[in-house]
C-alpha positions in Angstrom: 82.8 90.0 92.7 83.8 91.4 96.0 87.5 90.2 95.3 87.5 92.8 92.9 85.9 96.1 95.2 88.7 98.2 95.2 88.1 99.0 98.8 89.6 95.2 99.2 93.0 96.1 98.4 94.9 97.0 101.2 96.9 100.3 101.7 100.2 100.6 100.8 103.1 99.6 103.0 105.3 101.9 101.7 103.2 105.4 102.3 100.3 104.6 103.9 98.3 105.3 100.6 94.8 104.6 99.8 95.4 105.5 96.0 96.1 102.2 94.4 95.0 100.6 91.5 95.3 97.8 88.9 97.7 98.1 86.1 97.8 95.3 83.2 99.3 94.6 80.1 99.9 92.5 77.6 102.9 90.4 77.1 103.9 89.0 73.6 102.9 85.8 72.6 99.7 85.9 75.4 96.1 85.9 74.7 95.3 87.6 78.1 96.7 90.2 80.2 98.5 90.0 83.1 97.7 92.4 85.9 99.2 93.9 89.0 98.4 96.5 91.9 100.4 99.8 91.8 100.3 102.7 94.1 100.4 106.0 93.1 104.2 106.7 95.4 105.6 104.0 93.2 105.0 100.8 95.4 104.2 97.6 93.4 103.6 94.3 93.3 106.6 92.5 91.5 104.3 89.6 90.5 102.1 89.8 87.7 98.5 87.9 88.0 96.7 85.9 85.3 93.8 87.8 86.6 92.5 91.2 88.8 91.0 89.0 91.5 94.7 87.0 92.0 96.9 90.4 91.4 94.9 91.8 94.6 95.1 89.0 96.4 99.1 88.7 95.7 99.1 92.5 96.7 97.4 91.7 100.2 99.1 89.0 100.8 102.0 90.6 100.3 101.4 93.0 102.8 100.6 90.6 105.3 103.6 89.4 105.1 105.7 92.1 105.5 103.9 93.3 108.8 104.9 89.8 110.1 108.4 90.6 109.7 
C-alpha cells in the first residue's frame, strides 16, 4: 500500500527530522494494536490509530495543520 511507504510520512515539525517511525502496542482488553508515528527527537503523535495507514495519515495531517497556524 503506498499509505504505508515510509517515505509518505512527513518530516517532523519539531526538528526537521526524516527519522520517524511507527510505534504500536497493545492496550488491555484489545484484540489489535493501536499505532502511532514517533520521531527519533521525541515528537509524537498524541493520537493512537486502529491501523498504520490512519496513524500516518493523523501524523500528516497533523502537520498540515500546524504550518497553517
Amino acid at each position: 500500500m503506498k499509505e504505508l511507504d515510509p517515505h509518505t510520512i512527513r518530516p517532523c515539525l519539531a526538528c526537521g527530522g526524516t527519522n520517524v517511525h511507527l510505534e504500536s502496542m497493545l492496550p488491555p482488553g484489545r484484540r489489535q494494536e493501536v499505532w502511532r508515528v514517533v520521531c527519533s527527537c521525541g515528537q509524537t503523535s498524541q493520537q493512537w490509530s486502529v491501523s498504520q495507514g490512519a496513524a500516518i495519515r493523523a501524523w500528516n495531517r497533523n502537520l498540515a495543520c500546524a504550518n497553517e497556524l
